[in-house]
C-alpha positions as protocol buffer text, in pm:
chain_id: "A"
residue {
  index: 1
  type: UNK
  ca { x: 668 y: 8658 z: 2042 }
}
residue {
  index: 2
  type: UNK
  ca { x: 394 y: 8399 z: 2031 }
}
residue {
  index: 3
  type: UNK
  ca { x: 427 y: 8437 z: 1644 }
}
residue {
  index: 4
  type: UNK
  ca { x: 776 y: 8373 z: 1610 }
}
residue {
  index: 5
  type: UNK
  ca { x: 767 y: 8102 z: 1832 }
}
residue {
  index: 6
  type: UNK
  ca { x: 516 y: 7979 z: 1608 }
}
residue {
  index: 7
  type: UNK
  ca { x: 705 y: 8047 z: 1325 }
}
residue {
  index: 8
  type: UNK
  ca { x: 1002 y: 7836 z: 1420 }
}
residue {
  index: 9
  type: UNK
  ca { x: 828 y: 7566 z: 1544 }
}
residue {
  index: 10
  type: UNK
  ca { x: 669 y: 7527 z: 1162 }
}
residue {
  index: 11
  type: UNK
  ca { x: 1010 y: 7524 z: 1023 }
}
residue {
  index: 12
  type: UNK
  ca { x: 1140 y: 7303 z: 1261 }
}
residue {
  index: 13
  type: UNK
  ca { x: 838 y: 7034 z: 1133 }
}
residue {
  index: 14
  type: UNK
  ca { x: 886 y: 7151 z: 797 }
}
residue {
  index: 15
  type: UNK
  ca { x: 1303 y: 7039 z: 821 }
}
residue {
  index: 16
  type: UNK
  ca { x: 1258 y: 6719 z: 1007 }
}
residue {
  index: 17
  type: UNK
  ca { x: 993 y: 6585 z: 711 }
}
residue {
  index: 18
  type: UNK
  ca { x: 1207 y: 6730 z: 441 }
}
residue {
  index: 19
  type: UNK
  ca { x: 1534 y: 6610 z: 556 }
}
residue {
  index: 20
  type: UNK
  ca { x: 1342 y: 6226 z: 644 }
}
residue {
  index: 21
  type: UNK
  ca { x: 1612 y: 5940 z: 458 }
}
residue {
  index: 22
  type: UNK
  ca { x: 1393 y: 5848 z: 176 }
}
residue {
  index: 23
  type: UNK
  ca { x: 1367 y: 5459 z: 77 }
}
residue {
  index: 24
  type: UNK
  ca { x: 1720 y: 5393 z: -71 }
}
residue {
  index: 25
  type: UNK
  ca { x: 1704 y: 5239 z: -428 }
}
residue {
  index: 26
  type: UNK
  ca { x: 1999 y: 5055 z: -341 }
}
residue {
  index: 27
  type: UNK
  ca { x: 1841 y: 4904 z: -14 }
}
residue {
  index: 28
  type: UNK
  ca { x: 1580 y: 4769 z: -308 }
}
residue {
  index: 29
  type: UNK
  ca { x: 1759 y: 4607 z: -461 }
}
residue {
  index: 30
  type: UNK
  ca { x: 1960 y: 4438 z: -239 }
}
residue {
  index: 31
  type: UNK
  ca { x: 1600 y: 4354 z: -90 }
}
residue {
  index: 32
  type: UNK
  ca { x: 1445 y: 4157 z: -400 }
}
residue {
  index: 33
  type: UNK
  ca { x: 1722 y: 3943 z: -451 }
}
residue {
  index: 34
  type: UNK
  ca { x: 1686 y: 3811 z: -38 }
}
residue {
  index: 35
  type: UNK
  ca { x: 1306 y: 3748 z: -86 }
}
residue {
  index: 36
  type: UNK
  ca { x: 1323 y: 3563 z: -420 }
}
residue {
  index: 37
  type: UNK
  ca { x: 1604 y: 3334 z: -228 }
}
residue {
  index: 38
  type: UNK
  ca { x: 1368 y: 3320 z: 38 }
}
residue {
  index: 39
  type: UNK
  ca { x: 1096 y: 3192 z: -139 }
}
residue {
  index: 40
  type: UNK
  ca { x: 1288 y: 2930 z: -341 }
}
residue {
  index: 41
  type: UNK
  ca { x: 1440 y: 2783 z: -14 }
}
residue {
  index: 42
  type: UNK
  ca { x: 1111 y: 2778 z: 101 }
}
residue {
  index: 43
  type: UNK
  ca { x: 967 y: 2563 z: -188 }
}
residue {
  index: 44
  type: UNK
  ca { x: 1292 y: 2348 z: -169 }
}
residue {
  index: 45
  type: UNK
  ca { x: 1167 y: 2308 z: 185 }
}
residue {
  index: 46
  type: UNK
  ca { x: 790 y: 2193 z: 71 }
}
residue {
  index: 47
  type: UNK
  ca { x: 930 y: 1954 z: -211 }
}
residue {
  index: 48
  type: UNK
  ca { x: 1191 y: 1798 z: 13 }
}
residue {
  index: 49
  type: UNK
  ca { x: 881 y: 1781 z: 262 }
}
residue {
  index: 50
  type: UNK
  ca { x: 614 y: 1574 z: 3 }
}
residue {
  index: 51
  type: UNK
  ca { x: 937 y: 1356 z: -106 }
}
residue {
  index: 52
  type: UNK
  ca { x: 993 y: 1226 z: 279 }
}
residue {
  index: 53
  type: UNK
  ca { x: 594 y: 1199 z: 271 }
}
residue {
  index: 54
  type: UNK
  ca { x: 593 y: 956 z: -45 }
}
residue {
  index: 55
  type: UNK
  ca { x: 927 y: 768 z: 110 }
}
residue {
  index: 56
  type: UNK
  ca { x: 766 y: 754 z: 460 }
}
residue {
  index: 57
  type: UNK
  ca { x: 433 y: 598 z: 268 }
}
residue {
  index: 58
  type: UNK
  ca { x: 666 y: 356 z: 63 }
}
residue {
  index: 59
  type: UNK
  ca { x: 889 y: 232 z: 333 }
}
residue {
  index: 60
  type: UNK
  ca { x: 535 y: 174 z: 532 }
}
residue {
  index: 61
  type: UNK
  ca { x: 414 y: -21 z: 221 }
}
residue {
  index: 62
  type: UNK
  ca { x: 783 y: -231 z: 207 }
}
residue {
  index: 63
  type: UNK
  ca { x: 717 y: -325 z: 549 }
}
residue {
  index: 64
  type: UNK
  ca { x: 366 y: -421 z: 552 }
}
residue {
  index: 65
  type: UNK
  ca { x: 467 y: -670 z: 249 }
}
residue {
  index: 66
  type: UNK
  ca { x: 797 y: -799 z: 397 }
}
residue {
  index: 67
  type: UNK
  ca { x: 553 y: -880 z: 734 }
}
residue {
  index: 68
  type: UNK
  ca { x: 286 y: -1059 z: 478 }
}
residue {
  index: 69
  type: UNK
  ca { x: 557 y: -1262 z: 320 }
}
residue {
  index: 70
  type: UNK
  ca { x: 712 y: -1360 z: 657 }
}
residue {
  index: 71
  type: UNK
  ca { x: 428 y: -1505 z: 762 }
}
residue {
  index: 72
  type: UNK
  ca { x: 348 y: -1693 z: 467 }
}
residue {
  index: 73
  type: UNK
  ca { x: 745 y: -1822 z: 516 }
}
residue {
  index: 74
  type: UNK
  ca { x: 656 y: -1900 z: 876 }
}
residue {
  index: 75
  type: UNK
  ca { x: 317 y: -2105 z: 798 }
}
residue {
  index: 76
  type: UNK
  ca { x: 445 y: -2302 z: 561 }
}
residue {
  index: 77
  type: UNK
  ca { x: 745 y: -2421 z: 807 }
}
residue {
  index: 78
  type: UNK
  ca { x: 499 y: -2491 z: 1031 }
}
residue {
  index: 79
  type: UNK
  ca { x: 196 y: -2630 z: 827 }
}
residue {
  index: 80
  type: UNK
  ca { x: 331 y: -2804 z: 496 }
}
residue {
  index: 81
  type: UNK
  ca { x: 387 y: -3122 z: 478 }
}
residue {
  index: 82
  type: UNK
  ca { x: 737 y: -3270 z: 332 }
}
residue {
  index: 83
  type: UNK
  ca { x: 780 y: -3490 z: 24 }
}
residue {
  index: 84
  type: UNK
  ca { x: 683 y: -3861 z: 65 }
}
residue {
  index: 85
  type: UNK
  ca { x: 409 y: -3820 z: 430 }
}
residue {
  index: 86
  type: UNK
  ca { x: 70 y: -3951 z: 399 }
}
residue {
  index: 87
  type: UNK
  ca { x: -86 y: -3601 z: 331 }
}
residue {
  index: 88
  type: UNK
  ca { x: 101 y: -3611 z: -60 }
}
residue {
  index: 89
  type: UNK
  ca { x: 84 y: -3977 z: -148 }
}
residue {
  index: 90
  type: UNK
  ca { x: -243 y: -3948 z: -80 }
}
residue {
  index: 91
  type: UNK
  ca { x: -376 y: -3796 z: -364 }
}
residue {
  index: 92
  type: UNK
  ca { x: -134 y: -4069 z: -583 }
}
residue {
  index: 93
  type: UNK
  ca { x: -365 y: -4391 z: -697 }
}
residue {
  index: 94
  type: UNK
  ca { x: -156 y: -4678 z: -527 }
}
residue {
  index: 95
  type: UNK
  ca { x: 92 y: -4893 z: -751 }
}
residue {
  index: 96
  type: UNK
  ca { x: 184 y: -4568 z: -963 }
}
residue {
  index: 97
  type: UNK
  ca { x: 532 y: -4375 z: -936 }
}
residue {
  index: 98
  type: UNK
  ca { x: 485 y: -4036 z: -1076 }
}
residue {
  index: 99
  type: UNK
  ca { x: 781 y: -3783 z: -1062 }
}
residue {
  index: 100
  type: UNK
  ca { x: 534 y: -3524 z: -880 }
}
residue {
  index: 101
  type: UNK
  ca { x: 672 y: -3247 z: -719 }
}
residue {
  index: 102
  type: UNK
  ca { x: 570 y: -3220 z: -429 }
}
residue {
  index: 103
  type: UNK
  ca { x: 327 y: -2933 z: -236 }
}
residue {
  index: 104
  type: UNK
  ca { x: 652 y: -2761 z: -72 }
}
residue {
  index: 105
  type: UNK
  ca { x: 838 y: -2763 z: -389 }
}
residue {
  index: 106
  type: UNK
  ca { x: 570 y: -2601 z: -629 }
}
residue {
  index: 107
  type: UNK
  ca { x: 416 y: -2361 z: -349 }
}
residue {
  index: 108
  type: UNK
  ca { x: 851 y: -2226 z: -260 }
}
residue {
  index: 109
  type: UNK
  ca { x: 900 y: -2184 z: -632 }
}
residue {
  index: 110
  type: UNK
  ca { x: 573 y: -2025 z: -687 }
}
residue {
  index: 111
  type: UNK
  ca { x: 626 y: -1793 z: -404 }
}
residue {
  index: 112
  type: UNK
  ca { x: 994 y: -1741 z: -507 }
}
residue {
  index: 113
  type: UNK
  ca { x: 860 y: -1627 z: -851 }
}
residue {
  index: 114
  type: UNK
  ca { x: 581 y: -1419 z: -657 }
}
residue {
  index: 115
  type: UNK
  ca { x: 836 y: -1193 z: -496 }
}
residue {
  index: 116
  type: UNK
  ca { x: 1100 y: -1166 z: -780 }
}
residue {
  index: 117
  type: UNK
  ca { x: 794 y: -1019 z: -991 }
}
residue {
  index: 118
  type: UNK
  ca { x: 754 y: -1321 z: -1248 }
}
residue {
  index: 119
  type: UNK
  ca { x: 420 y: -1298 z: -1220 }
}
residue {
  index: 120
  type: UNK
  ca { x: 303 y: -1490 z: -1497 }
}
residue {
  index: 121
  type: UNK
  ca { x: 526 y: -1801 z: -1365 }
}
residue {
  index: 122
  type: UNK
  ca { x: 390 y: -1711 z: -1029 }
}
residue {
  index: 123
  type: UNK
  ca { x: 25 y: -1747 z: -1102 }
}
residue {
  index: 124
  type: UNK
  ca { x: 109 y: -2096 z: -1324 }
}
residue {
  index: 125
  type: UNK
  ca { x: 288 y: -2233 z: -1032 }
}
residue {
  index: 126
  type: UNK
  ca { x: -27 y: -2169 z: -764 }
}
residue {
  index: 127
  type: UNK
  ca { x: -257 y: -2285 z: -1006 }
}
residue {
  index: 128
  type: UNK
  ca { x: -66 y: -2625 z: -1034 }
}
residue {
  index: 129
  type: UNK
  ca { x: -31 y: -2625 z: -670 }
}
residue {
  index: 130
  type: UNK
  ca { x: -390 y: -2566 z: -618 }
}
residue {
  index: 131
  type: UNK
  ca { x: -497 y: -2846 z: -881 }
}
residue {
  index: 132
  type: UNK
  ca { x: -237 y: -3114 z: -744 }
}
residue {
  index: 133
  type: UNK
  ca { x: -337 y: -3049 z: -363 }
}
residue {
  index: 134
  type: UNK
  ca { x: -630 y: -2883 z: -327 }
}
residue {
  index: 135
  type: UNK
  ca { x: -670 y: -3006 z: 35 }
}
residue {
  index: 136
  type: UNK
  ca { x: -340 y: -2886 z: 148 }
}
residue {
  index: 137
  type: UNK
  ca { x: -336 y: -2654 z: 468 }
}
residue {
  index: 138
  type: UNK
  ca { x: -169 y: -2383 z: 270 }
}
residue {
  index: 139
  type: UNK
  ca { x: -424 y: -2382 z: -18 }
}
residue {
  index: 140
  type: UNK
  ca { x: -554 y: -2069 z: 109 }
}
residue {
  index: 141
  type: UNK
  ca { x: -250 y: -1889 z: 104 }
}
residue {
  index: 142
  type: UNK
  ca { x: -182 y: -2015 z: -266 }
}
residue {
  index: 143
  type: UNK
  ca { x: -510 y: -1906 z: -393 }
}
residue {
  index: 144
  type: UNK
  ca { x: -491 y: -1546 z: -240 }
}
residue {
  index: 145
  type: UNK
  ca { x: -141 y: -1539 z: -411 }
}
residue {
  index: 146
  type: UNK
  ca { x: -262 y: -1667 z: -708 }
}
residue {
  index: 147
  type: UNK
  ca { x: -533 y: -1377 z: -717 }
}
residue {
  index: 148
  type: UNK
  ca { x: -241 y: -1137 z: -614 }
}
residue {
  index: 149
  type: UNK
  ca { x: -6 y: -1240 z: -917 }
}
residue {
  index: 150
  type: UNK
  ca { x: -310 y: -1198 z: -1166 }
}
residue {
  index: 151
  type: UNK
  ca { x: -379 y: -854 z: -1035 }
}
residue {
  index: 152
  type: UNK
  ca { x: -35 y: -754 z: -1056 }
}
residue {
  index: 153
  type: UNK
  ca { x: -88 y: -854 z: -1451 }
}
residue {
  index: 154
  type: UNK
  ca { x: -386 y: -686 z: -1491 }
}
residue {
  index: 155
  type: UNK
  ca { x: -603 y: -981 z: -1502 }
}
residue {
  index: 156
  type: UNK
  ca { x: -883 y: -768 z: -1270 }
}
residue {
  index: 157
  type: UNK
  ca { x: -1156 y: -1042 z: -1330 }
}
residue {
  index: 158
  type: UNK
  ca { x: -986 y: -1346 z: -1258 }
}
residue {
  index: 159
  type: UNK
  ca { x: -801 y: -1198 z: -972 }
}
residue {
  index: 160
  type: UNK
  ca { x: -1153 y: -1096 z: -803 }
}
residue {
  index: 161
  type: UNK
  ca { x: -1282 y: -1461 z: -902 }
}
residue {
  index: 162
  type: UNK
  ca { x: -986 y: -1636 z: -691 }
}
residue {
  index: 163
  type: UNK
  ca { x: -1016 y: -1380 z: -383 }
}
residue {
  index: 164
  type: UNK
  ca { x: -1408 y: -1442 z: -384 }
}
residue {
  index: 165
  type: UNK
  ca { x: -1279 y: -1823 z: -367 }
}
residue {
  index: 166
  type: UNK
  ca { x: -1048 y: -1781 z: -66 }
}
residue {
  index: 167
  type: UNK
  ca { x: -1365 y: -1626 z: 89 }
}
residue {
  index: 168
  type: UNK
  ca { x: -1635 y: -1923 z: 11 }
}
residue {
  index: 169
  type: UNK
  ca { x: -1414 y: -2179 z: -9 }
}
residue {
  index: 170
  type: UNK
  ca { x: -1105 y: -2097 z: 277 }
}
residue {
  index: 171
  type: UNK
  ca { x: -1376 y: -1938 z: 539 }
}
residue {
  index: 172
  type: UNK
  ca { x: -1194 y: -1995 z: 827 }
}
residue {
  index: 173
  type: UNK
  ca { x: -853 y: -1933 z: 728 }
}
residue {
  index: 174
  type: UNK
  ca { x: -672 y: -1606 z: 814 }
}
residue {
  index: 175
  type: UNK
  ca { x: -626 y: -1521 z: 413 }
}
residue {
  index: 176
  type: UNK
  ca { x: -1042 y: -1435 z: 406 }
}
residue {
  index: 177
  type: UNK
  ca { x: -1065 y: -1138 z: 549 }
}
residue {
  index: 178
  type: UNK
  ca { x: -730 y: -1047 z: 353 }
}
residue {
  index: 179
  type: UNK
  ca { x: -899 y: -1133 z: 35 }
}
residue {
  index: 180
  type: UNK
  ca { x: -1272 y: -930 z: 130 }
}
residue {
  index: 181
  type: UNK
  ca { x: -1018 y: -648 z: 187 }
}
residue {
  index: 182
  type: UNK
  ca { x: -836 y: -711 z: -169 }
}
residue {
  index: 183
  type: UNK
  ca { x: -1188 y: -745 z: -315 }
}
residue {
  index: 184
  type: UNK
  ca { x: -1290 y: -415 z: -186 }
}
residue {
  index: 185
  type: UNK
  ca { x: -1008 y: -246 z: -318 }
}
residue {
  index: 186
  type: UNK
  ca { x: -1057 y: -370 z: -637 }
}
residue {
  index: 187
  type: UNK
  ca { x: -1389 y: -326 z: -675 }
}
residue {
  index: 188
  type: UNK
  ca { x: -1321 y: 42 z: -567 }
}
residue {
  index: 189
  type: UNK
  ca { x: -1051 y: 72 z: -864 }
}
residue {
  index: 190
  type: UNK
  ca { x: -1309 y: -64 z: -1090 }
}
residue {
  index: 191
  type: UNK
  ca { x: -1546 y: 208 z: -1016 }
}
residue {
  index: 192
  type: UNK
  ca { x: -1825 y: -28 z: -842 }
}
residue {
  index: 193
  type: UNK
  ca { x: -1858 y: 125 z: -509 }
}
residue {
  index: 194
  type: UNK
  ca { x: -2144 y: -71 z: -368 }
}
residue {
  index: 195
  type: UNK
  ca { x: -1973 y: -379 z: -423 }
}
residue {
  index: 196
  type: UNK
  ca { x: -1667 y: -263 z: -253 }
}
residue {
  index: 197
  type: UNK
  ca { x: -1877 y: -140 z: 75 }
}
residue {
  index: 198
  type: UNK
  ca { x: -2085 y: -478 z: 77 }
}
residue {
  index: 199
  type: UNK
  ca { x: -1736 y: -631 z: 94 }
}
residue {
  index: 200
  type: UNK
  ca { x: -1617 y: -421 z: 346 }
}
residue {
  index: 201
  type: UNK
  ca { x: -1952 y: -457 z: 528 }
}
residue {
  index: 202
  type: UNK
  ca { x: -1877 y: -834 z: 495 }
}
residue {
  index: 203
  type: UNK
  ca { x: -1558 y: -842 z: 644 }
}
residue {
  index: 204
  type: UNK
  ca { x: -1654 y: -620 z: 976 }
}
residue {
  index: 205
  type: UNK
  ca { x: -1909 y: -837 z: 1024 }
}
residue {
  index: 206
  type: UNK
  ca { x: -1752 y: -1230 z: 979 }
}
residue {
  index: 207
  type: UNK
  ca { x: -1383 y: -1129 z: 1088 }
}
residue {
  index: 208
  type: UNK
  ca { x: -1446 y: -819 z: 1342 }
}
residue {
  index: 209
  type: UNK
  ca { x: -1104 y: -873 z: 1501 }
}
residue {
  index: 210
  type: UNK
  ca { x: -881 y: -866 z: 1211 }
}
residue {
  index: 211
  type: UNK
  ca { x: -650 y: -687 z: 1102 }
}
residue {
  index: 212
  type: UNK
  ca { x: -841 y: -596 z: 769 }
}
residue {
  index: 213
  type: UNK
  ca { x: -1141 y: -496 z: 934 }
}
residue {
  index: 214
  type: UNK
  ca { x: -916 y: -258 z: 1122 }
}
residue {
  index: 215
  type: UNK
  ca { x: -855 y: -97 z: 829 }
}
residue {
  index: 216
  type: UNK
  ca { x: -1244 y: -163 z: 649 }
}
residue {
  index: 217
  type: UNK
  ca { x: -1372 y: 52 z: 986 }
}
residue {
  index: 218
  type: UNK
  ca { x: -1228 y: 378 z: 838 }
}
residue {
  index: 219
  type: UNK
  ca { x: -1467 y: 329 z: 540 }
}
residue {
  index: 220
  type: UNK
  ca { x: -1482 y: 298 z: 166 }
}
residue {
  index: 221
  type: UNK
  ca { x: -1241 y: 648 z: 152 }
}
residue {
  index: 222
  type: UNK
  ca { x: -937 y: 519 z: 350 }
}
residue {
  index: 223
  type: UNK
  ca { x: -901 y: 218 z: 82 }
}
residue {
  index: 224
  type: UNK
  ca { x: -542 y: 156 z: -33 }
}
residue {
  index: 225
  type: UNK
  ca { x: -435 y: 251 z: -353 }
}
């Protein structure tokens, strides 16, 4: 009895293993085509994801420019002086009558062709504002956009020259530590990292409650591109 309750038992085992629902073919290959969709959703998913990165690190970039260029609109309301005041006839020898544009007039066109991307017209209109009013109270401002315009042409050395001269010469405007900043950078690009961390250094040190030493405190690495 014990045997043949054996013996069934067995065949019971034997039937539920042979009669099992193998892995349909057709379940396959309805399988593969839902995991290759998968996957290219999912890198759909991580290239939409670096595009809203780059956007999010442009539109950051837009905005810290537009706020640069605001000021620069707001201090020279507020600090040039208009054609004809003591402050431009000043540099004219008395008895002559010169045509000379004044300081407002050469530094709005200047800046106008700064931000329209004429750079070379840019940097030619700076320099003449520079040369014709050197003592101006926006002369700082005009020789760290001078500097900018020549780096946006390429000019690397001449562009380093004029932010090293809002730093020696402009020491207590608000452009220096903007300029030790734009040095570093610079110097970085130019593959002269000990230069670039003096300036840093430099700027922590004179102008600790800037906004560029803010941004020097995160060290040589965290330099903008």
């Amino acid at each position: 009895m014990r045997r043949s309750l054996a013996t069934i038992a067995l065949c019971s085992l034997w039937l539920s293993y042979g009669c099992a629902p193998a892995s349909s073919p057709q379940s396959s290959s309805f399988t593969r085509p839902l995991e290759r969709q998968v996957q290219a959703q999912q890198q759909q998913i991580d290239s939409l994801t670096g595009l809203v990165t780059r956007l999010e690190s442009q539109i950051d970039a837009n905005q810290t420019l537009l706020n640069t260029i605001q000021q620069d609109i707001e201090q020279l309301k507020s600090r040039s002086q208009p054609a004809g005041t003591e402050a431009e006839t000043a540099s004219t020898p008395a008895g002559t009558t010169t045509a000379q544009p004044s300081a407002t007039e050469i530094y709005r066109q200047a800046f106008a062709d700064y931000t329209q991307e004429r750079y070379a017209d840019a940097e030619h209109g700076f320099s003449e504002f520079l040369r014709l009013y050197p003592e101006n109270p926006f002369a700082a401002t005009a020789c760290f956009r001078l500097a900018q315009a020549q780096q946006a042409q390429g000019k690397t050395q001449q562009a380093l020259s004029h932010f090293a001269e809002v730093v020696s010469h402009y020491s207590d405007d608000h452009k220096a530590s903007e300029a030790l900043y734009s040095m570093a950078v610079l110097l970085k690009k130019t593959n002269q990292p000990q230069h670039a961390q003096a300036a840093l250094n430099r700027l922590i040190e004179n102008y600790p409650d800037s906004a560029a030493a803010k941004k020097a405190n995160a060290g040589l690495a965290s330099l903008e591109e």
